[in-house]
C-alpha positions as CSV (number, residue, x, y, z in Angstrom):
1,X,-87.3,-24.4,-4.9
2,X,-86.5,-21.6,-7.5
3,X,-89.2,-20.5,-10.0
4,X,-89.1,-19.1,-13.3
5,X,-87.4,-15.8,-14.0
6,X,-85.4,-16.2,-11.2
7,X,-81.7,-15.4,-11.3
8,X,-79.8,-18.3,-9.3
9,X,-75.7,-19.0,-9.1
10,X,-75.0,-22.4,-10.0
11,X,-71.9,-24.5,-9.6
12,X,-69.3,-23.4,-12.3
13,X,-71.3,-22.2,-14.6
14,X,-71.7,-19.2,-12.9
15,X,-75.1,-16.6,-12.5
16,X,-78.4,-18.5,-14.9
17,X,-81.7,-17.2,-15.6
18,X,-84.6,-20.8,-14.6
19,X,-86.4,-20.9,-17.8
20,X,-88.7,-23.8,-16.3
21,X,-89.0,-25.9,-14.1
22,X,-90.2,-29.3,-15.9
23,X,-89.9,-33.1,-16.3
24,X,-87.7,-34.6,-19.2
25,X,-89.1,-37.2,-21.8
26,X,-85.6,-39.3,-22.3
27,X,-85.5,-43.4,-22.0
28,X,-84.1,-44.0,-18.8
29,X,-84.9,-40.7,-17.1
30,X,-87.5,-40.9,-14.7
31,X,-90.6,-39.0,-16.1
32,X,-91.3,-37.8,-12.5
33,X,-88.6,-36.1,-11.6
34,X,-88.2,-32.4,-12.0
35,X,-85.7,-30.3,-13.4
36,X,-84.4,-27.0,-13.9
37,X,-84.3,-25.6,-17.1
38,X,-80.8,-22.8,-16.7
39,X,-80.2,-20.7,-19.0
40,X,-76.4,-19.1,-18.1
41,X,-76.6,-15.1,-18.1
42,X,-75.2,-13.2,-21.0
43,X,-75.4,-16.6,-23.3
44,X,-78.8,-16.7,-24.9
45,X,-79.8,-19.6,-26.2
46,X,-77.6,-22.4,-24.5
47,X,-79.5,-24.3,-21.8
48,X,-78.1,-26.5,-18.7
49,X,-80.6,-29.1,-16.9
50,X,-79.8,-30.3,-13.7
51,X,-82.2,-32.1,-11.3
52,X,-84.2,-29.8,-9.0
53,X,-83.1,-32.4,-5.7
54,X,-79.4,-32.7,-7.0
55,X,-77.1,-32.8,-3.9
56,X,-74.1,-32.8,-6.0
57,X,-74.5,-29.4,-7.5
58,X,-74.8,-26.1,-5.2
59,X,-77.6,-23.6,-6.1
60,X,-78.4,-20.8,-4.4
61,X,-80.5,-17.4,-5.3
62,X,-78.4,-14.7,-6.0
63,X,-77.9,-11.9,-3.7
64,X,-80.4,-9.5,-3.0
65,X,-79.6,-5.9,-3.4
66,X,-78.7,-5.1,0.8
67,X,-77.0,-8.5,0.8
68,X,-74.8,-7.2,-2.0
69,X,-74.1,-3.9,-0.2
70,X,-73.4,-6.0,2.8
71,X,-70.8,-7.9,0.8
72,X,-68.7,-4.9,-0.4
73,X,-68.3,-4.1,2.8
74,X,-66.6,-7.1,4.4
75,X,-64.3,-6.6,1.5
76,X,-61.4,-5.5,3.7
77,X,-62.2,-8.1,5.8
78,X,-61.5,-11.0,3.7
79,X,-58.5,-12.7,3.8
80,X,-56.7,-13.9,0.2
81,X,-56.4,-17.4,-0.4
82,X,-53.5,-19.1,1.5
83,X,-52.1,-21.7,-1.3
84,X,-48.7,-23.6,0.8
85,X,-48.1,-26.0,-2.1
86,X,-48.3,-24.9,-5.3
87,X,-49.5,-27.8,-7.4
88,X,-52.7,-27.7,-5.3
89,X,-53.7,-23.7,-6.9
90,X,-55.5,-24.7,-9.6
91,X,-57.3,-27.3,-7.4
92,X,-58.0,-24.5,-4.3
93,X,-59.1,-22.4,-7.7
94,X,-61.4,-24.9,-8.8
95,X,-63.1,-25.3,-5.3
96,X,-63.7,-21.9,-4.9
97,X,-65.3,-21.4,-7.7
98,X,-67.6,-24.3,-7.7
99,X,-68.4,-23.0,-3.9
100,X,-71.1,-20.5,-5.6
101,X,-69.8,-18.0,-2.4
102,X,-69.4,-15.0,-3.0
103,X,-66.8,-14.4,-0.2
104,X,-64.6,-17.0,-1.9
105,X,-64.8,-15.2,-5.4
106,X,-63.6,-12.1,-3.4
107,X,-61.1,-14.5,-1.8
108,X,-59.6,-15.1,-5.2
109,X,-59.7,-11.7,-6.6
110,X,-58.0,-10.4,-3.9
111,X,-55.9,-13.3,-4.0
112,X,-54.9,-13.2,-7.9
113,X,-54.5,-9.5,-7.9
114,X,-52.0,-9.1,-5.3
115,X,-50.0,-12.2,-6.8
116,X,-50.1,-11.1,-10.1
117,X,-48.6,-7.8,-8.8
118,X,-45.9,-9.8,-6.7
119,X,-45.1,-11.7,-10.4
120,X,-44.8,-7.6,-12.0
121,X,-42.3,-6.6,-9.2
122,X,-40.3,-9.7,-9.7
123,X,-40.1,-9.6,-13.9
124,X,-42.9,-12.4,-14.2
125,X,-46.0,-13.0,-16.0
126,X,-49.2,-13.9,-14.5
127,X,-49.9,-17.1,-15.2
128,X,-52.7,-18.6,-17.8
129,X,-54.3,-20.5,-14.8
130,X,-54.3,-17.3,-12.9
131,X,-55.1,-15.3,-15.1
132,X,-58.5,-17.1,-16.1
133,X,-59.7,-17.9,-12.7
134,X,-59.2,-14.2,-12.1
135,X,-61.7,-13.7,-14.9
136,X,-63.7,-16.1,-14.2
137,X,-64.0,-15.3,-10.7
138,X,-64.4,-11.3,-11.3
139,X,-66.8,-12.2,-13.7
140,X,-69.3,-13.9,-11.4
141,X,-68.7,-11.5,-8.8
142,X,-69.5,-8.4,-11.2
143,X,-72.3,-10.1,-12.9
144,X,-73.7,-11.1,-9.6
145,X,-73.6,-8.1,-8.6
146,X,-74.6,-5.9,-11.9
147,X,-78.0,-8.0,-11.0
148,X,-78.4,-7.2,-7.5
149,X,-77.7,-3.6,-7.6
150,X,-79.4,-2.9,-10.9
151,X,-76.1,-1.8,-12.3
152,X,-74.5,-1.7,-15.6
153,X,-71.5,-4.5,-15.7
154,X,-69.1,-1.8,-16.5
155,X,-70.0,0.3,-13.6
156,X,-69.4,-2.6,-10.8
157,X,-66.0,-2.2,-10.2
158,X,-65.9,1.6,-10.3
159,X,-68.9,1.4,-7.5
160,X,-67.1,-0.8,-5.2
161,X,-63.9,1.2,-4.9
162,X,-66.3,4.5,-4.7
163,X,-68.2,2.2,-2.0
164,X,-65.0,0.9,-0.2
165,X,-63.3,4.9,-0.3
166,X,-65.9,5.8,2.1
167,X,-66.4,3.5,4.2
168,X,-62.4,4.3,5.4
């Protein structure tokens, strides 16, 4: 069970702050059961709930700061996102995302970026769908890890490619 002040990842909403863990006073909700009070990171203000036992929804703590390390350097190691058929992408997309692994947002990164370069070299755009899981991956990735290693948001990327040059 997570506490309050703790930074968790959950589903697609991405990296929250528990504000609380508490019961709810709504007809038809059952006054015993407890929920988390979520507040998504870098939106003050705007509050999820979602039952503390909900099986549906994956929760996890986020990465602590040797964990993160760890991650950066399987980077080379992770394979991009095989998609055979393409009206299944946004689909794959959509399950990676909701995975709340960290791997898999690498997955897609890695994935999106060397597709949207293929699109340059052939005269094509990126697409919208690509283009905003790419974000939206990145996002929780960087953020993610801006937490863990006590880094500015700006200052993630540059770190892992300094990270990744010498480990080569």
């Amino acid at each position: 069970m997570f506490e309050k002040g703790d930074y968790i990842v959950y589903g697609s909403t991405g990296i929250c702050t528990v504000q609380d863990v508490t019961t709810m006073e709504m007809q038809g909700v059952d006054s015993r059961k407890l929920y988390y009070v979520l507040e998504p990171y870098g939106q003050p203000g705007r509050k999820v709930f979602t039952p503390v036992d909900n099986p549906k929804m994956k929760l996890r703590r986020i990465l602590s700061k040797e964990e993160a390390l760890a991650m950066i350097d399987r980077i080379p190691q992770l394979e991009q996102i095989g998609v055979t058929e393409e009206k299944l992408r946004e689909q794959i997309y959509k399950e990676n995302m909701r995975s709340c692994d960290c791997a898999n947002w690498i997955r897609m990164v890695k994935t999106l970026y060397f597709r949207r370069q293929e699109r340059v070299r052939q005269g094509k755009k990126i697409t919208a769908t690509d283009e905003r899981y790419f974000r939206l991956a990145e996002d929780n990735l960087y953020t993610e890890f801006s937490i863990s290693l006590d880094l500015p948001r700006q200052q993630v990327q540059g770190f892992i490619t300094q990270r990744l040059e010498q480990v080569k």
